[in-house]
C-alpha positions as CSV (number, residue, x, y, z in Angstrom):
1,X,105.1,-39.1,163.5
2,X,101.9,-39.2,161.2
3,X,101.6,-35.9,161.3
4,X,105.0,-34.9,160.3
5,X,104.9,-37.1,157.3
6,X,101.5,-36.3,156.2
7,X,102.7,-32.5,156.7
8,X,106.0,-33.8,154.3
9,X,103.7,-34.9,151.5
10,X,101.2,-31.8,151.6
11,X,103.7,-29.2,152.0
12,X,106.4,-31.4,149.9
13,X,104.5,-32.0,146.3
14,X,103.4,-28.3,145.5
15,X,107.2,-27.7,146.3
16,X,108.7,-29.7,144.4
17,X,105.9,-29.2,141.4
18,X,106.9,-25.9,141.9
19,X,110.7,-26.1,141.5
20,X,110.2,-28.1,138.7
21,X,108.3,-25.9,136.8
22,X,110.6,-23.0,137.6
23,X,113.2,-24.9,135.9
24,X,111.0,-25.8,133.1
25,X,109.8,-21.9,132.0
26,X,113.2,-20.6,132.7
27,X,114.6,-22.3,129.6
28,X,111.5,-20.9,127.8
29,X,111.4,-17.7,129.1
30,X,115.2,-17.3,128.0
31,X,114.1,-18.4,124.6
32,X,111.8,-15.9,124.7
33,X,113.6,-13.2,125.3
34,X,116.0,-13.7,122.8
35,X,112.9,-14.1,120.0
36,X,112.0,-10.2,121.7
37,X,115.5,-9.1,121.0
38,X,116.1,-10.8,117.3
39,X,112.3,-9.1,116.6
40,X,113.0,-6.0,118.1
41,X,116.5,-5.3,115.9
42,X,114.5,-6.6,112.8
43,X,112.2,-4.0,113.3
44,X,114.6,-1.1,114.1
45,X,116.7,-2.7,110.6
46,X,113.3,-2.5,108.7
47,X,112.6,1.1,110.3
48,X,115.9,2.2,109.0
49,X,115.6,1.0,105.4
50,X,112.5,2.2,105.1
51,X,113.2,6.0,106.0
C-alpha cells in the first residue's frame, strides 16, 4: 500500500504540474497568435501603401 501511494505522489505531481501548465500557455499561446495575425495584416497594409 506504500508503494502505490508513494507511486501516486511521484507519478501524480509532474502530472498535474503538467496539466496545469498546459492550461496556463494555452491562453498565451492563443494571445500569441492573434498578436502574429494583427502584425502580419499590418505589414501586408504597410506593404501595400507603400508600393
Amino acid at each position: 500500500m506504500d508503494e502505490l501511494l508513494q507511486n501516486i505522489a511521484n507519478i501524480g505531481f509532474p502530472i498535474a504540474l503538467s496539466a496545469y501548465l498546459l492550461v496556463r500557455l494555452e491562453s498565451r499561446m492563443e494571445e500569441l497568435k492573434t498578436s502574429i495575425i494583427n502584425l502580419t495584416k499590418a505589414v501586408e497594409e504597410f506593404s501595400i501603401k507603400r508600393d
